[in-house]
Predicted model as a PDB file, atoms N, CA, C, CB and O in Angstrom, pLDDT in the B-factor column:
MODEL        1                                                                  
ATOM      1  N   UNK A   1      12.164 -61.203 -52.232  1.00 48.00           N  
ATOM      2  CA  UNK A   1      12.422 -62.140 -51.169  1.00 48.00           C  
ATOM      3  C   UNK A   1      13.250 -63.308 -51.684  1.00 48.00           C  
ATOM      4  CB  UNK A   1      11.116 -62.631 -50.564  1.00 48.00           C  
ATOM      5  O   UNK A   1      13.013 -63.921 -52.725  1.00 48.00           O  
ATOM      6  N   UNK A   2      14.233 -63.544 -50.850  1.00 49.00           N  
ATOM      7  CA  UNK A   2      15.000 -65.065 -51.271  1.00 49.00           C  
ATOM      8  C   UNK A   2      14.245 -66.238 -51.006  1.00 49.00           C  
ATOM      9  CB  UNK A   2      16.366 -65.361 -50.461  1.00 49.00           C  
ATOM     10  O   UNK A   2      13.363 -66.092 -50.160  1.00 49.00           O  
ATOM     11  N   UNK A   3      14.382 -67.518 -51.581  1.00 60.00           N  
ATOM     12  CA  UNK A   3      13.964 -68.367 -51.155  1.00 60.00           C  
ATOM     13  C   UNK A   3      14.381 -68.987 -50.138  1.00 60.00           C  
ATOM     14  CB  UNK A   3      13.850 -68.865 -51.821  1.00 60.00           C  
ATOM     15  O   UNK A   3      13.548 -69.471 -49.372  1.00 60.00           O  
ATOM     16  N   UNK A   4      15.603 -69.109 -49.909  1.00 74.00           N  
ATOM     17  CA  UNK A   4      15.962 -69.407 -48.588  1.00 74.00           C  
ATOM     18  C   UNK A   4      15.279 -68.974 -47.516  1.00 74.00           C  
ATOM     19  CB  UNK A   4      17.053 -69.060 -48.389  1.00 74.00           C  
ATOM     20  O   UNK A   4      14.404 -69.689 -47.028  1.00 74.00           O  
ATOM     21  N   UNK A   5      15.635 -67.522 -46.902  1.00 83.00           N  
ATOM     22  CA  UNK A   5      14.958 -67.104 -45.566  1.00 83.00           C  
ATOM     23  C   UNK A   5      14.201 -66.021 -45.916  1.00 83.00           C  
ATOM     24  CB  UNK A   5      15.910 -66.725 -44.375  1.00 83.00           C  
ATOM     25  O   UNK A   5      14.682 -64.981 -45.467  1.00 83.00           O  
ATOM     26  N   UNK A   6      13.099 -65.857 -46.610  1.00 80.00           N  
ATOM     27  CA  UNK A   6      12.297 -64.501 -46.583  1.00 80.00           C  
ATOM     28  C   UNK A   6      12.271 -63.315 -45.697  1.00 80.00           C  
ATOM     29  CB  UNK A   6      11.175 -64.784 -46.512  1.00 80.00           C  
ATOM     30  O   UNK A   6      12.250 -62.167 -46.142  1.00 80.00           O  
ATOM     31  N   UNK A   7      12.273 -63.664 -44.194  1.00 87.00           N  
ATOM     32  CA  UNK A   7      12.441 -62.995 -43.175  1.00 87.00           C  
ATOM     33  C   UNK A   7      13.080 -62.077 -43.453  1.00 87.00           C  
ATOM     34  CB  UNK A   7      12.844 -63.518 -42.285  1.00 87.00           C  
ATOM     35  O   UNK A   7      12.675 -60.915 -43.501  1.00 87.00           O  
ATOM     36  N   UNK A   8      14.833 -62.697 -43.813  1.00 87.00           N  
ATOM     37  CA  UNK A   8      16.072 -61.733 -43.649  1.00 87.00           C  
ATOM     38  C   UNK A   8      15.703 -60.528 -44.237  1.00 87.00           C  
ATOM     39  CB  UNK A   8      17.421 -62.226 -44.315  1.00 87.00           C  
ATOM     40  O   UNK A   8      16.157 -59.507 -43.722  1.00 87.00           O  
ATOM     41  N   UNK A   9      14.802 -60.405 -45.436  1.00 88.00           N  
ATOM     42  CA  UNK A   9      14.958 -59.199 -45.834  1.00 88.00           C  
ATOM     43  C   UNK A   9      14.211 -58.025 -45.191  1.00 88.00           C  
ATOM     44  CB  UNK A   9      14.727 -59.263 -47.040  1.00 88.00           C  
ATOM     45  O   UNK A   9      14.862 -56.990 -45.046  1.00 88.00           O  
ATOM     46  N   UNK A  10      13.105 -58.037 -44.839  1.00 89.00           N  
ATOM     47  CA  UNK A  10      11.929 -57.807 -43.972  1.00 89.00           C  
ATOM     48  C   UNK A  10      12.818 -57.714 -42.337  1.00 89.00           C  
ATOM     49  CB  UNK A  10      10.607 -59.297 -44.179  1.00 89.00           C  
ATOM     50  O   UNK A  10      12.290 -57.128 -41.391  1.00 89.00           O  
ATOM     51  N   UNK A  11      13.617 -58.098 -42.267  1.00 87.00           N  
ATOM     52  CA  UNK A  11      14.445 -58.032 -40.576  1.00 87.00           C  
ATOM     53  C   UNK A  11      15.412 -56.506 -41.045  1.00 87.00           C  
ATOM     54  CB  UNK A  11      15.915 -59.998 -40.061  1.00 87.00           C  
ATOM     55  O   UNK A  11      15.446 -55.585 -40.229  1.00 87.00           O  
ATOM     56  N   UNK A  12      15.950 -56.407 -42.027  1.00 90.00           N  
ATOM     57  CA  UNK A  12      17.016 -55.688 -42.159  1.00 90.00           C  
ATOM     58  C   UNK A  12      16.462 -54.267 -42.396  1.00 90.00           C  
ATOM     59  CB  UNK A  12      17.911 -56.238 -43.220  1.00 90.00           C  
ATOM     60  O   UNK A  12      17.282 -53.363 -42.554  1.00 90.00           O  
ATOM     61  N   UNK A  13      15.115 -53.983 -42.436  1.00 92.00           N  
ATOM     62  CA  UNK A  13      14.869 -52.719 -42.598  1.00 92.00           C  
ATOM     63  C   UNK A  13      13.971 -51.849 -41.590  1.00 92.00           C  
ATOM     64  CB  UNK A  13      14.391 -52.700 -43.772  1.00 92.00           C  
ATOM     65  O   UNK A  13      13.077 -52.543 -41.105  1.00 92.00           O  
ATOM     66  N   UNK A  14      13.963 -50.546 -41.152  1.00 93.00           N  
ATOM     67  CA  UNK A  14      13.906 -49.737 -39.906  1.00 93.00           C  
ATOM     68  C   UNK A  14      12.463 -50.101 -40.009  1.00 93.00           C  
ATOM     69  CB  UNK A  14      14.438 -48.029 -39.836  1.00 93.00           C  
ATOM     70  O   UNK A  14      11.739 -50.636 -40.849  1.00 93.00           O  
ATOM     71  N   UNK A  15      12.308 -49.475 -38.538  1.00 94.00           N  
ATOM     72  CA  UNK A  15      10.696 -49.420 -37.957  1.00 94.00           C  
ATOM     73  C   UNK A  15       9.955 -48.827 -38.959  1.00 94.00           C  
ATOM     74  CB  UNK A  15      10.414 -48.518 -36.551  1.00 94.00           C  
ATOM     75  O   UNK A  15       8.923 -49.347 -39.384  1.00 94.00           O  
ATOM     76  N   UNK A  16      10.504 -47.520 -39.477  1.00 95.00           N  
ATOM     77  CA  UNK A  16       9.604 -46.598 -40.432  1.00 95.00           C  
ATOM     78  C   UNK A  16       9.016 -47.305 -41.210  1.00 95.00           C  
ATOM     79  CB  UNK A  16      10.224 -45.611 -41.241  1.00 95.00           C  
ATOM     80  O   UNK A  16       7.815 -47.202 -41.460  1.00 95.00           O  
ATOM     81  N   UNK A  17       9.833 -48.174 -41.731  1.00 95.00           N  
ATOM     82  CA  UNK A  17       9.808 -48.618 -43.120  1.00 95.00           C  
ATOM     83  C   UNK A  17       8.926 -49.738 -42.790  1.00 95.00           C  
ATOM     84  CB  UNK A  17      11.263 -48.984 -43.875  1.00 95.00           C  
ATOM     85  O   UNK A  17       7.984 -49.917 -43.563  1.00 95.00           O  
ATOM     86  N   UNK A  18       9.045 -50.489 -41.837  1.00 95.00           N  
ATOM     87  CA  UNK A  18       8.462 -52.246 -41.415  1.00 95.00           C  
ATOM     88  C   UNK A  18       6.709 -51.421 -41.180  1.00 95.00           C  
ATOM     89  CB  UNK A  18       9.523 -53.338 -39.227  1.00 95.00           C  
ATOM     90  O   UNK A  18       5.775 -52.025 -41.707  1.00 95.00           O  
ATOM     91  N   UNK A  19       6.411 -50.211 -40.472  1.00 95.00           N  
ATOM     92  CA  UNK A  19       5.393 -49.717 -40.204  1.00 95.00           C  
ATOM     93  C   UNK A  19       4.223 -49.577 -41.802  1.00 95.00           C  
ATOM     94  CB  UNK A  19       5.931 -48.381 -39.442  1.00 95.00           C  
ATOM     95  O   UNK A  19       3.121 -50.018 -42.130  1.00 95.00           O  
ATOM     96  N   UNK A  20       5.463 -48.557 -42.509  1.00 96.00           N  
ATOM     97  CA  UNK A  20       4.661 -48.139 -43.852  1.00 96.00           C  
ATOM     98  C   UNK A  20       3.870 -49.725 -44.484  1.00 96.00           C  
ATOM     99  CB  UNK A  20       6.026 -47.368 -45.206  1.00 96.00           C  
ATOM    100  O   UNK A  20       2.721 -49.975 -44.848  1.00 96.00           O  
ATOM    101  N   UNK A  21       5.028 -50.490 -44.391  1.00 96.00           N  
ATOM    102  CA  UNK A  21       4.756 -52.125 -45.336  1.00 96.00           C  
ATOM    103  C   UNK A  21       3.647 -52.413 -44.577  1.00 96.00           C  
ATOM    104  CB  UNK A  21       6.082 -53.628 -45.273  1.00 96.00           C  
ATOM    105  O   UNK A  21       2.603 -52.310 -45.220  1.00 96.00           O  
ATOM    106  N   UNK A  22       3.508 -52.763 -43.345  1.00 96.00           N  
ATOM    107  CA  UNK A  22       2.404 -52.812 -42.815  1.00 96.00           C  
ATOM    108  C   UNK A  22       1.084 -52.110 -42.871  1.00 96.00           C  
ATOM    109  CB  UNK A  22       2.705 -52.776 -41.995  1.00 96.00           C  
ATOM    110  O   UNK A  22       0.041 -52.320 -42.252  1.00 96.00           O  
ATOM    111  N   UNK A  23       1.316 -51.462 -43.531  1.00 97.00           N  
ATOM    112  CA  UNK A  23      -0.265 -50.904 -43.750  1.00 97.00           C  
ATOM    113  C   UNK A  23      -0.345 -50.510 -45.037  1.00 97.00           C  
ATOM    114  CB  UNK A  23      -0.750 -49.624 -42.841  1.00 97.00           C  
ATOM    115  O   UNK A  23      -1.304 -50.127 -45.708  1.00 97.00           O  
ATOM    116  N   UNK A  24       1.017 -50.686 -45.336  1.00 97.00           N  
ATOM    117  CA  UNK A  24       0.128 -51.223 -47.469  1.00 97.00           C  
ATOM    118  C   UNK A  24      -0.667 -52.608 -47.727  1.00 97.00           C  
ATOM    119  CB  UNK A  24       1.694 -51.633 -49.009  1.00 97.00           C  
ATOM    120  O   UNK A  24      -1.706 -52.889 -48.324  1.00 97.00           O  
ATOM    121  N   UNK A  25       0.448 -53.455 -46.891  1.00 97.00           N  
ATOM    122  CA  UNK A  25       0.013 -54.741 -47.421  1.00 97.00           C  
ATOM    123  C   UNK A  25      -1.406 -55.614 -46.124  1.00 97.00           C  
ATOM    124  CB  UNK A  25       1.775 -55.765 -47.580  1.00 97.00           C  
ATOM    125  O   UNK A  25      -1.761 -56.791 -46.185  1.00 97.00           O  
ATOM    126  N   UNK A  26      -1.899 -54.591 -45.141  1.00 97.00           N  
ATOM    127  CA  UNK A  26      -3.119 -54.493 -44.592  1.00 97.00           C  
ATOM    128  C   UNK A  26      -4.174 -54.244 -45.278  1.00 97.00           C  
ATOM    129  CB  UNK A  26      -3.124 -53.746 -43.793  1.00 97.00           C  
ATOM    130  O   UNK A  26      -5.266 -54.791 -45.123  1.00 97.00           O  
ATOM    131  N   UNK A  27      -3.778 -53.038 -46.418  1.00 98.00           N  
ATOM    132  CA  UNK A  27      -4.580 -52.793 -47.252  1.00 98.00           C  
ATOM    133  C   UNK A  27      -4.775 -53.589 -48.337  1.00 98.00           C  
ATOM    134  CB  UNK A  27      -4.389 -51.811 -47.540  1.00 98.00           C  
ATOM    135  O   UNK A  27      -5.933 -53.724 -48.733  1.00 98.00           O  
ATOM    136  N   UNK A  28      -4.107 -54.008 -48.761  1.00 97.00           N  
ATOM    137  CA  UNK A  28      -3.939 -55.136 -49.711  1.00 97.00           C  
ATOM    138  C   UNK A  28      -4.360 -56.640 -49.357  1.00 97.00           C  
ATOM    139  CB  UNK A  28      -2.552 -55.161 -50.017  1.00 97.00           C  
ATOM    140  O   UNK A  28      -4.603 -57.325 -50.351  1.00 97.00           O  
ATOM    141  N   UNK A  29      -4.469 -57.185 -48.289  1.00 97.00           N  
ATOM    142  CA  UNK A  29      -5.192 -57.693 -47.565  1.00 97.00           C  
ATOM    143  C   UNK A  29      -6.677 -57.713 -47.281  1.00 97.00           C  
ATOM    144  CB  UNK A  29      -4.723 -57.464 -46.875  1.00 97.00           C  
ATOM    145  O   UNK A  29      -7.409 -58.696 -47.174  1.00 97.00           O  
ATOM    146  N   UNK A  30      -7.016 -56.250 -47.166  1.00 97.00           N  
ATOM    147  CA  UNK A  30      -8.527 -55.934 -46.932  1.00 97.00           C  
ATOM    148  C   UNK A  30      -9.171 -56.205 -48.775  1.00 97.00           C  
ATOM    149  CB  UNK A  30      -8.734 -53.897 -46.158  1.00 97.00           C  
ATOM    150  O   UNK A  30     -10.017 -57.084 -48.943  1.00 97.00           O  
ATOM    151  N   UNK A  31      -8.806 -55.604 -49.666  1.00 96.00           N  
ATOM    152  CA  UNK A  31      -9.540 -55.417 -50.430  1.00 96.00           C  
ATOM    153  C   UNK A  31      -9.487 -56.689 -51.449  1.00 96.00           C  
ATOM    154  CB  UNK A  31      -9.308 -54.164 -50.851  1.00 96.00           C  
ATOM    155  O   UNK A  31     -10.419 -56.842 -52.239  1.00 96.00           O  
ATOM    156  N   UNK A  32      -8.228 -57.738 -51.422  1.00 96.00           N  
ATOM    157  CA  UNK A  32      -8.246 -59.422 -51.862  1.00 96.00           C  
ATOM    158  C   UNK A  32      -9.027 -59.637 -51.027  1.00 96.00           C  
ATOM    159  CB  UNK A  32      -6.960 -60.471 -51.800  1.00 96.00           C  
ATOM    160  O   UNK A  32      -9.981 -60.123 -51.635  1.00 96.00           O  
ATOM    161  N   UNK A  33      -9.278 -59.594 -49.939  1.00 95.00           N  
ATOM    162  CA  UNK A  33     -10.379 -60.457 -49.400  1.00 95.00           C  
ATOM    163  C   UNK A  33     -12.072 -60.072 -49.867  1.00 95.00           C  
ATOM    164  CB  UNK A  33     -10.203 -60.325 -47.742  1.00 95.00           C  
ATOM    165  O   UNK A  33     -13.042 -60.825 -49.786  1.00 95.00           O  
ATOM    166  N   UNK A  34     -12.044 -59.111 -50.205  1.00 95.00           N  
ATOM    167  CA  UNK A  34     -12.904 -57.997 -50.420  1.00 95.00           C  
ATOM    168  C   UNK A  34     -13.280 -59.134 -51.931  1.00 95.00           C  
ATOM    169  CB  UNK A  34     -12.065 -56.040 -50.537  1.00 95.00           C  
ATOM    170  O   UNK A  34     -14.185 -59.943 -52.132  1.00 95.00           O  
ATOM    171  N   UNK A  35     -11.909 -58.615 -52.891  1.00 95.00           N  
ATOM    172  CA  UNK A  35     -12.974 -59.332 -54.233  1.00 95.00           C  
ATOM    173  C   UNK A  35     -12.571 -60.523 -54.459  1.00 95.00           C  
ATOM    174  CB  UNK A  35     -12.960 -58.639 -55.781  1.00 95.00           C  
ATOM    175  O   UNK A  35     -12.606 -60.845 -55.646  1.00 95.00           O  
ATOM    176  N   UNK A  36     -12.182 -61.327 -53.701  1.00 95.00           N  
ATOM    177  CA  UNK A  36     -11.778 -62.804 -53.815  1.00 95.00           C  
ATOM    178  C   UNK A  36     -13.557 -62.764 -53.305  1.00 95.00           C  
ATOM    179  CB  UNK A  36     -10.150 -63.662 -52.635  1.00 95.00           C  
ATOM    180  O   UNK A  36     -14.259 -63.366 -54.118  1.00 95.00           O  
ATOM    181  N   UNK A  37     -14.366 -62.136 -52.069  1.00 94.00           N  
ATOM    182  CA  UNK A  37     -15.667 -62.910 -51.806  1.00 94.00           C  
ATOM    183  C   UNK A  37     -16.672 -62.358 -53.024  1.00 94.00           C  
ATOM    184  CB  UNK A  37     -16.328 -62.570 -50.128  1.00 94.00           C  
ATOM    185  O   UNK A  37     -17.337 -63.265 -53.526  1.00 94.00           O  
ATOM    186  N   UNK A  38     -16.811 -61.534 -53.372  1.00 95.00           N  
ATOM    187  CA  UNK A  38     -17.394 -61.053 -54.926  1.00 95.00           C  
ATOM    188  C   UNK A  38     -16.539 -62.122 -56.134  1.00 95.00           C  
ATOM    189  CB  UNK A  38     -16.882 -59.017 -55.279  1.00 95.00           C  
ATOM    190  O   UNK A  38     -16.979 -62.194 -57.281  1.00 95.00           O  
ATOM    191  N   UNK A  39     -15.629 -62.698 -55.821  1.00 92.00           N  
ATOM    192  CA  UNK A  39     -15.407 -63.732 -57.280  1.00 92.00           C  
ATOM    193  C   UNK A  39     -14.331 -62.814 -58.028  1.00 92.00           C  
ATOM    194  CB  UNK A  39     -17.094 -63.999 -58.473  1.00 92.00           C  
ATOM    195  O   UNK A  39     -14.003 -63.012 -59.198  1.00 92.00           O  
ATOM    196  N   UNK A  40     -13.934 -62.020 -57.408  1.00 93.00           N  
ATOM    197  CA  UNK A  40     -13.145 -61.288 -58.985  1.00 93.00           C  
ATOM    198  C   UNK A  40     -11.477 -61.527 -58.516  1.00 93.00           C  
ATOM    199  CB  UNK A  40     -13.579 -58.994 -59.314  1.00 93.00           C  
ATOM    200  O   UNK A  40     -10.552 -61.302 -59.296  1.00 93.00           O  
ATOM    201  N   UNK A  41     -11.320 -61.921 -57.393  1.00 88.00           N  
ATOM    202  CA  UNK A  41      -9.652 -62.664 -57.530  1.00 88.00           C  
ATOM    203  C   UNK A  41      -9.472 -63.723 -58.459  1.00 88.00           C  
ATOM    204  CB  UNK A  41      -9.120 -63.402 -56.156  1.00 88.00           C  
ATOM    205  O   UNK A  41     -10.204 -64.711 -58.414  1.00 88.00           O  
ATOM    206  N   UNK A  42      -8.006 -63.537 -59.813  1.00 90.00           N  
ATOM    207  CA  UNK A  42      -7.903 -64.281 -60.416  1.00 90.00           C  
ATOM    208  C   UNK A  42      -6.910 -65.668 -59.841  1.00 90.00           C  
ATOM    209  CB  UNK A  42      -7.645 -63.570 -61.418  1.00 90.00           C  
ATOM    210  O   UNK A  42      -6.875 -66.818 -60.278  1.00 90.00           O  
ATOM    211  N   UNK A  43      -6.145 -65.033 -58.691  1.00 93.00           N  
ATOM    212  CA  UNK A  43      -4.588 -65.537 -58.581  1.00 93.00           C  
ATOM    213  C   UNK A  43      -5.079 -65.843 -57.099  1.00 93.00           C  
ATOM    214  CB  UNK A  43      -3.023 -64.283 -58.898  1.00 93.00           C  
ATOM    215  O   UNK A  43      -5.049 -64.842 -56.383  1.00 93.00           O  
ATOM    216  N   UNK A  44      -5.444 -66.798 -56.592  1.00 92.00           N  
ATOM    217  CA  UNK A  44      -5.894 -66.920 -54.962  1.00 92.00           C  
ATOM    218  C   UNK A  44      -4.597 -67.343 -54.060  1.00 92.00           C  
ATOM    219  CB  UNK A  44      -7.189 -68.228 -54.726  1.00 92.00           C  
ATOM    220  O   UNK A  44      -4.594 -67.382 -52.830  1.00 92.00           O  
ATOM    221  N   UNK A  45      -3.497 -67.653 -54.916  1.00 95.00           N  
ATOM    222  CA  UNK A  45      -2.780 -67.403 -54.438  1.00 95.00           C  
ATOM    223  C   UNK A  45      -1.770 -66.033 -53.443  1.00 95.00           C  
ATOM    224  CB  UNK A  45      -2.682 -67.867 -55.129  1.00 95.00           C  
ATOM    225  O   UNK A  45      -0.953 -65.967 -52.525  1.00 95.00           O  
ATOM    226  N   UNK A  46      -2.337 -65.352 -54.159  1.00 96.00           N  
ATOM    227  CA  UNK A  46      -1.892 -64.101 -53.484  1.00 96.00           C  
ATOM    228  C   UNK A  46      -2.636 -63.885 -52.528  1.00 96.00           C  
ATOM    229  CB  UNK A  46      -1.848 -62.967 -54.216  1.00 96.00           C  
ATOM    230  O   UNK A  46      -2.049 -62.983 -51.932  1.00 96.00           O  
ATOM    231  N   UNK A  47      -3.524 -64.107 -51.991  1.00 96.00           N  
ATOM    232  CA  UNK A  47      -3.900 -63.671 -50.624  1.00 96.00           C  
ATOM    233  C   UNK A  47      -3.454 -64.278 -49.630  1.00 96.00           C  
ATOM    234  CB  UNK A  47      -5.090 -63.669 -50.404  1.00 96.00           C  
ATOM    235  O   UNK A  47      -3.577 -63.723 -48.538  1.00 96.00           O  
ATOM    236  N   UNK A  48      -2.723 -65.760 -49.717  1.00 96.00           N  
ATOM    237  CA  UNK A  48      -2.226 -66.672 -48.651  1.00 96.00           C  
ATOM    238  C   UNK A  48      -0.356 -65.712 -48.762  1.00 96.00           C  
ATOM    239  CB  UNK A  48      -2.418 -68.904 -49.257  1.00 96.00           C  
ATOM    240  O   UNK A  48       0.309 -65.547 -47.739  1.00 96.00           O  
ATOM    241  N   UNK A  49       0.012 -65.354 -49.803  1.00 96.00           N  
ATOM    242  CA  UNK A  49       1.014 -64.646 -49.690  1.00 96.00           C  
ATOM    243  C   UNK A  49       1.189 -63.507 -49.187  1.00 96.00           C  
ATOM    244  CB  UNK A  49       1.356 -64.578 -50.490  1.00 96.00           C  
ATOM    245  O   UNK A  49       2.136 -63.375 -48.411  1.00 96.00           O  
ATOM    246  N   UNK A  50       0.413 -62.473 -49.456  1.00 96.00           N  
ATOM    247  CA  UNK A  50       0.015 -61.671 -48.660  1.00 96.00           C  
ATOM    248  C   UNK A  50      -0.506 -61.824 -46.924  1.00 96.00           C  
ATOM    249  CB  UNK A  50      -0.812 -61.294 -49.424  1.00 96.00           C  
ATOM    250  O   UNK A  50      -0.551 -60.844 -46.180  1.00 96.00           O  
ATOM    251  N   UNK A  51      -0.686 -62.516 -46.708  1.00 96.00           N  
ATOM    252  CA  UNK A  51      -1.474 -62.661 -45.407  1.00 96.00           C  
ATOM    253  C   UNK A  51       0.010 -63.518 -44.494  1.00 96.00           C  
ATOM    254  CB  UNK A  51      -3.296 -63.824 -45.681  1.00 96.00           C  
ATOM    255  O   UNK A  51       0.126 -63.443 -43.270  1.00 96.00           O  
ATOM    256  N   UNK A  52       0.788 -64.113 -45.193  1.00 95.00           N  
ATOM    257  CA  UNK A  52       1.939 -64.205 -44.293  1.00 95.00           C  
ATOM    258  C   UNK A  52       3.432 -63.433 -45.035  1.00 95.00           C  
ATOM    259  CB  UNK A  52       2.150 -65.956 -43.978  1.00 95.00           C  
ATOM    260  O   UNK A  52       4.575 -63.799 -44.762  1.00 95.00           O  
ATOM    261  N   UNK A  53       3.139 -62.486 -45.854  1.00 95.00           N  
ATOM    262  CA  UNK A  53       4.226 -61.417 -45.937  1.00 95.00           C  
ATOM    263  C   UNK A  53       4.220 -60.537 -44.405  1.00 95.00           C  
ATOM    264  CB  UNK A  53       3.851 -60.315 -47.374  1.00 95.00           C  
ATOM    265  O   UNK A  53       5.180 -60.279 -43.680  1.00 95.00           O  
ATOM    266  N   UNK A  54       2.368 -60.104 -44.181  1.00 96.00           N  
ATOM    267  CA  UNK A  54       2.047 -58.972 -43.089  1.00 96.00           C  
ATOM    268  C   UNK A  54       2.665 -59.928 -42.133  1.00 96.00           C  
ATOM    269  CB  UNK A  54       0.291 -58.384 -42.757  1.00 96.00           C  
ATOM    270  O   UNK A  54       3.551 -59.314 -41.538  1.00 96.00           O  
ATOM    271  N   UNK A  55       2.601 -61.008 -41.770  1.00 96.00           N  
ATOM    272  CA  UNK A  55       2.862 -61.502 -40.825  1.00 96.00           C  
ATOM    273  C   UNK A  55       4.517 -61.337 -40.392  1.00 96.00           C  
ATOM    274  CB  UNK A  55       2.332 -62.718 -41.025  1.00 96.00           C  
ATOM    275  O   UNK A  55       5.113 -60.950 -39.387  1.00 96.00           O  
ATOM    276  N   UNK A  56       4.811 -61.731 -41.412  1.00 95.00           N  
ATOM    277  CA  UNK A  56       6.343 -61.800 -41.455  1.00 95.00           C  
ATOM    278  C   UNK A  56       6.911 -59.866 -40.910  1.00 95.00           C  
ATOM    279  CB  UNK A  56       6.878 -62.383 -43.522  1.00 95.00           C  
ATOM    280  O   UNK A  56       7.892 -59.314 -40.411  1.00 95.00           O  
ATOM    281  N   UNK A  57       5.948 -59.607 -41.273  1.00 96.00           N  
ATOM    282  CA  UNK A  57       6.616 -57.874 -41.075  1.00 96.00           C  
ATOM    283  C   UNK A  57       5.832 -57.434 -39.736  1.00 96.00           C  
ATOM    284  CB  UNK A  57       6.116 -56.516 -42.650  1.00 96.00           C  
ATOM    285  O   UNK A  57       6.315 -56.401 -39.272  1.00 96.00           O  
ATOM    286  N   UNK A  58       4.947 -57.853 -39.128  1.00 96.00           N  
ATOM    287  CA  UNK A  58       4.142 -57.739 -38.017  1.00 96.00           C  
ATOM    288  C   UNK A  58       5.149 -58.409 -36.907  1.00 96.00           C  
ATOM    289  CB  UNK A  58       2.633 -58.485 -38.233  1.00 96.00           C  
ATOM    290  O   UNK A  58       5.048 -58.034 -35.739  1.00 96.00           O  
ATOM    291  N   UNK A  59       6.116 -59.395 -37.269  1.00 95.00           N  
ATOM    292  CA  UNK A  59       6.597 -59.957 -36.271  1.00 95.00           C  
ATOM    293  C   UNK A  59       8.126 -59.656 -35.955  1.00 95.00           C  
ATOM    294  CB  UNK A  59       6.322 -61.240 -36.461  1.00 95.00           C  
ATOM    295  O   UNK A  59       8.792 -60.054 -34.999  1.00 95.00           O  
ATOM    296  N   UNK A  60       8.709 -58.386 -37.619  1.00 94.00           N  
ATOM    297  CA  UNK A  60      10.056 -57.855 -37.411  1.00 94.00           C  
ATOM    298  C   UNK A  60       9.865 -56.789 -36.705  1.00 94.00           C  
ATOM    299  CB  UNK A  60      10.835 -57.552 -38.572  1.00 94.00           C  
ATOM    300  O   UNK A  60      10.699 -56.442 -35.869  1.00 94.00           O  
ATOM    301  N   UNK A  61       8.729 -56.095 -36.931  1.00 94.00           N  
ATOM    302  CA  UNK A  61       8.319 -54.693 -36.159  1.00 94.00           C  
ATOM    303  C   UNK A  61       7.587 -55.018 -34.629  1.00 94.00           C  
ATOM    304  CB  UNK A  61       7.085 -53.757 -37.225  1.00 94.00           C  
ATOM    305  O   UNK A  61       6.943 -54.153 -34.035  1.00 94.00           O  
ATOM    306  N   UNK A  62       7.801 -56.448 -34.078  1.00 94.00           N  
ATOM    307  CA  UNK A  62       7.657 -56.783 -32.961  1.00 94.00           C  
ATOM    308  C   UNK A  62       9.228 -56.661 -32.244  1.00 94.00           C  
ATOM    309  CB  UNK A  62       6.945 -58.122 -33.010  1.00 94.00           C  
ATOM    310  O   UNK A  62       9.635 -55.865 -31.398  1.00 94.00           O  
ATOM    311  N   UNK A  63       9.813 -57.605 -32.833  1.00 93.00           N  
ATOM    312  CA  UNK A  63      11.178 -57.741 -32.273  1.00 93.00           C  
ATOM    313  C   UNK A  63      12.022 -56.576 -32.600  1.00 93.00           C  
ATOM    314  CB  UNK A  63      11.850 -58.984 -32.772  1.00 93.00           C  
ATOM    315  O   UNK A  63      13.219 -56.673 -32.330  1.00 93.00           O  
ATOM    316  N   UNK A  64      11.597 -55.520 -33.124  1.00 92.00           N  
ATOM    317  CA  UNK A  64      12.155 -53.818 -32.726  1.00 92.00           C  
ATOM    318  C   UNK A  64      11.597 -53.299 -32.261  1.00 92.00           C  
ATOM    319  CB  UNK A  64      12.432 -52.850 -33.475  1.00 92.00           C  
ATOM    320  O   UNK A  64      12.218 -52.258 -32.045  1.00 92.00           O  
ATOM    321  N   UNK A  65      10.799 -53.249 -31.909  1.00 89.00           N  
ATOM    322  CA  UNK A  65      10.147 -52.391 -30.895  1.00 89.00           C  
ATOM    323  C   UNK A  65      10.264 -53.367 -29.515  1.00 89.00           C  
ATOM    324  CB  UNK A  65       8.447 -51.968 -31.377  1.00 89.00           C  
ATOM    325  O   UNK A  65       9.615 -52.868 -28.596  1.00 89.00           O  
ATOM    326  N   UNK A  66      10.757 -54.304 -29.240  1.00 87.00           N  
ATOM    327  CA  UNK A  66      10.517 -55.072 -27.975  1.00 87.00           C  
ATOM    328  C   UNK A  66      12.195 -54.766 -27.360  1.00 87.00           C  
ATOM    329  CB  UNK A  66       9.974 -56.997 -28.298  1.00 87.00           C  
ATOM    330  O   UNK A  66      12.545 -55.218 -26.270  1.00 87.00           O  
TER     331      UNK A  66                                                      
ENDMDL                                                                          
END                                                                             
């Protein structure tokens, strides 16, 4: 991702693809949350990154499919 506009990159690629990301990083989502509440996340940062990557790709695979 650039620092500038993260989006752009996440905009430029097909439904297939915006779909698959979406349910890796759902999964990836479920299970940081999972051992961040057991204590075993080292980097807590990554779950606030994660949680608006999905977003960011939840909302390109809105505006293609709309």
């Amino acid at each position: 991702m650039s620092k500038k506009n993260p989006f752009s990159e996440v905009a430029n690629k097909s439904v297939e693809e915006l779909a698959q990301l979406e349910a890796e990083l759902a999964a990836k989502r479920f299970t940081l949350r999972f051992q961040h509440a057991v204590g075993q996340v080292e980097n807590t940062a990554e779950i606030r990154k994660t949680r608006r990557e999905l977003a960011r790709v939840k909302t390109a695979l809105a505006q293609k499919l709309s």
